[in-house]
Every structure is written in structure tokens, then in C-alpha cells.
C-alpha positions as CSV (number, residue, x, y, z in Angstrom):
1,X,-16.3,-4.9,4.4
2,X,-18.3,-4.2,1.2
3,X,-16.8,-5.4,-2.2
4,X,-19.2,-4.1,-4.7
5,X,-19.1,-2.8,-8.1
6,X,-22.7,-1.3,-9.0
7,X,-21.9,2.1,-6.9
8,X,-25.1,2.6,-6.3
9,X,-25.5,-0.8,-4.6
10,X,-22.5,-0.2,-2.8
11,X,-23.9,3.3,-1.2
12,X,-27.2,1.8,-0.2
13,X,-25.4,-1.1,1.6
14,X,-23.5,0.9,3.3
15,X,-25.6,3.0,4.4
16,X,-27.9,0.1,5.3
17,X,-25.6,-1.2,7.4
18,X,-24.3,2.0,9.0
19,X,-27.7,2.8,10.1
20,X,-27.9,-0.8,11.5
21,X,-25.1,0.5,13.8
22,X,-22.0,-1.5,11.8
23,X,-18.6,0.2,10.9
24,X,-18.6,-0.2,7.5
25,X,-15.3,0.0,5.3
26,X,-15.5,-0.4,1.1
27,X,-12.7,-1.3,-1.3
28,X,-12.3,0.7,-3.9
29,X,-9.3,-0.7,-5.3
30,X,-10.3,-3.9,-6.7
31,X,-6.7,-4.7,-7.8
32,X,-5.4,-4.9,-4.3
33,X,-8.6,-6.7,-2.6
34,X,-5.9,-9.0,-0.4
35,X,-4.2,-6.3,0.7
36,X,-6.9,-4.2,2.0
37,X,-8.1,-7.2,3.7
38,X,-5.3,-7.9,5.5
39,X,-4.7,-4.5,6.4
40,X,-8.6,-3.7,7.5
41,X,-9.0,-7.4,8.8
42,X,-12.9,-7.2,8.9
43,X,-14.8,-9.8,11.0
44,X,-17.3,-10.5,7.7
45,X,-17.0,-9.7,3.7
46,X,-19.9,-9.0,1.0
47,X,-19.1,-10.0,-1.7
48,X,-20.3,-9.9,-4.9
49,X,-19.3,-12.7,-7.5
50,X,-18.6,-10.4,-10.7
51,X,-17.2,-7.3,-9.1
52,X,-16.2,-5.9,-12.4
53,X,-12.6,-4.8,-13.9
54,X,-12.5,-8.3,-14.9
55,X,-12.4,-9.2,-11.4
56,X,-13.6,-12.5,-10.5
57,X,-15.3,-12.5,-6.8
58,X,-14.9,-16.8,-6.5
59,X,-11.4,-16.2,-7.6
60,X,-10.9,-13.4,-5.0
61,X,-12.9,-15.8,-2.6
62,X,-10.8,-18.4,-3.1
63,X,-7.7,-16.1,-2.4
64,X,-8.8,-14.8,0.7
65,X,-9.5,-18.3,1.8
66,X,-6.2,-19.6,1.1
67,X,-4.3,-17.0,3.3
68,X,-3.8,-18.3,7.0
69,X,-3.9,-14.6,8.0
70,X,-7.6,-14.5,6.9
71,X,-8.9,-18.0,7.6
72,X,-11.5,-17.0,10.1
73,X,-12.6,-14.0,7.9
74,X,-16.6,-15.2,7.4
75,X,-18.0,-14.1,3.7
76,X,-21.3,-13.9,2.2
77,X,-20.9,-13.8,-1.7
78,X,-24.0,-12.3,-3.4
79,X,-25.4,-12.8,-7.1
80,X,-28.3,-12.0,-9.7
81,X,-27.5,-16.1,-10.5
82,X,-28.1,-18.8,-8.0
83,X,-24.5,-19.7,-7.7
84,X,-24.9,-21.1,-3.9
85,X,-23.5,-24.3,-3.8
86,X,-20.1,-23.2,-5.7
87,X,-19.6,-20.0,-3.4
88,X,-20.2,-22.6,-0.3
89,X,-18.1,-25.1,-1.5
90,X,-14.9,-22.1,-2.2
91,X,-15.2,-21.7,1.1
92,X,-17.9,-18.9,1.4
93,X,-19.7,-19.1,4.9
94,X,-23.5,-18.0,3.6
95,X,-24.7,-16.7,0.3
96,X,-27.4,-14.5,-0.8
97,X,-29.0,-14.6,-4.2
98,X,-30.3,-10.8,-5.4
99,X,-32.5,-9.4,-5.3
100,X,-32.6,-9.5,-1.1
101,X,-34.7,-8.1,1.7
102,X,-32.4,-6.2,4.1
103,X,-33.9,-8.0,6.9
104,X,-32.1,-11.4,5.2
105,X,-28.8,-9.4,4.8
106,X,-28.9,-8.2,8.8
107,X,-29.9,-11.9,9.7
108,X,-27.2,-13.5,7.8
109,X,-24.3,-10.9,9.1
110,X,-26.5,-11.9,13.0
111,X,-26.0,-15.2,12.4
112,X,-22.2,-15.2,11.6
113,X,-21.7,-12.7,14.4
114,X,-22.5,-14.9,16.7
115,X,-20.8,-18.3,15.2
């Protein structure tokens, strides 16, 4: 699951990932991110940490954390700002600092795959 606000970003992930064989579903809805999540229950989140509309992606992290439902949901939160150690301490399970290679995004979805 993709959660994204520079559209462009969002398209060439996806289409990254598609092509890396993943099923791939984006929210476009920003105001009903637990929901979605719930309802689409994806094994791993991008995130981004400002995904726009005033929308907060350590707050949304922190959310989707604190449902039971969503516990084992892994997340890698992505930034232009090496913000790391306070998406890993909200409970993130990897982060990625942008620019990235897509060869670090494949390895880090790998990796938490096979956790």
C-alpha cells in the first residue's frame, strides 16, 4: 500500500513495484487512511511523513500502530529529512530517507517479507 502525496511519486512507485511483480493498492483518500487499511489489510505500508492535506504521516503512523487489527502491518516511512530514529521509535519497522535507489526500496519491502 502506497500513501503518497507528490502524484507523480506515487505513479512511479507504483509502477516500480508492479513491475517488480507486487499488487499494489494507493489511498487516495487521505481523510480515511485507517479505514482503507483495515479494509485492504496490506502486509507492508509506504509511507511518507508529510502526505499533504495537513496530514501528518507520524500521526497516521502512530494510529495505525495503536489498532490491534493492524499490529503486524510492517511500514516503511519515507522523507526528504533524516527523520529515522522518530519513525523507528513510532513504531515504523524500516525507513528510507529520499532521494532512494529502487534497489533499497525492493530490498527493504525483501527484507520485511521475509520477517
Amino acid at each position: 500500500m502506497l500513501l503518497e502525496d507528490d502524484p507523480t511519486m506515487l505513479e512511479l512507485l507504483k509502477t516500480l513495484l508492479q513491475i517488480e511483480g507486487y499488487k499494489v493498492k494507493t489511498i487516495s483518500n487521505t481523510d480515511h487512511i485507517i479505514t482503507e487499511v483495515q479494509e485492504y489489510m496490506p502486509e507492508i505500508i509506504l509511507m511518507d511523513v508529510h502526505l499533504g492535506n495537513g496530514q501528518d504521516g507520524g500521526k497516521v503512523l502512530t494510529a495505525i500502530k495503536a489498532e490491534e487489527s493492524l499490529a503486524d502491518v510492517k511500514i516503511i516511512m519515507t522523507s526528504g529529512s533524516d527523520l529515522r530514529k522518530e519513525c523507528i521509535s513510532n513504531g515504523a519497522n524500516d525507513f528510507l530517507f529520499k532521494p532512494y535507489m529502487p534497489d533499497e526500496l525492493i530490498g527493504k519491502i525483501e527484507n520485511l517479507i521475509v520477517e
